[in-house]
N, C-alpha and C positions, 0 to 999 in steps of 0.2 A: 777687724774692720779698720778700712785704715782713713785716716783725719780728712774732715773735708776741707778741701783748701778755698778759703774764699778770701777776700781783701780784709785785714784785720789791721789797724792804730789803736795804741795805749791805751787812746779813747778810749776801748770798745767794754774796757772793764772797769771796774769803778777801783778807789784806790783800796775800799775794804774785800772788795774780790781778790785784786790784788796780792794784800797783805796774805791771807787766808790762802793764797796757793800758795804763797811764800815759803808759809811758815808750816805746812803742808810738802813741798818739797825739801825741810828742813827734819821731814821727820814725827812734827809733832801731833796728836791725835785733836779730835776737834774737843776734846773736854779741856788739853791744854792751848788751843789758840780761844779758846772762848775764854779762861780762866786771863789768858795774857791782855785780849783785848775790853775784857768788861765787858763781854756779851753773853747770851746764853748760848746754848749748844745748837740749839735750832736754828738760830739767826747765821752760824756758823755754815752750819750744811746749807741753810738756803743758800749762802753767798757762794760757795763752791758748787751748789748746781745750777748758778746762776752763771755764773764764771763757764763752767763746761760747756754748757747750752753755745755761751755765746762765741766760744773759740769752734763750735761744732764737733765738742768730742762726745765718743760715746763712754768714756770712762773719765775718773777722776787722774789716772795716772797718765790718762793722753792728754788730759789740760796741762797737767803741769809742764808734761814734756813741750808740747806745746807752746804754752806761756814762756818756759825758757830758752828753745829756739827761737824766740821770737824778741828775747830779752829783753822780757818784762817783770824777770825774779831776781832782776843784779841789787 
């Protein structure tokens, strides 16, 4: 399925969505961005299917791509 393209600014994600696809196209799993940020794992996943929702993806790995075509993971 492919990305829906609609008008997207940095706005559109918060800075802990953000971080969380960051560190997510870095590789790391949500027990260690939760462990890195001081959150729990839950808070984690919500912020990444808050993040996906809002870039319009249907998967986690089109947010990220996504997010970084759009370069919001520099």
């Amino acid at each position: 399925m492919a990305i829906k393209e609609t008008e997207h600014s940095p706005n559109t994600l918060t800075p802990r969505q953000k971080a969380c696809l960051r560190m997510t196209a870095e590789g790391m799993t949500a027990r260690a961005i939760a462990h890195t940020l001081g959150i729990s794992v839950r808070m984690v996943r919500w912020h990444l299917r808050q993040a996906r929702e809002h870039l319009g993806a249907s998967s986690l790995a089109q947010a990220v791509h996504q997010a970084d075509r759009l370069g919001w993971l520099d």
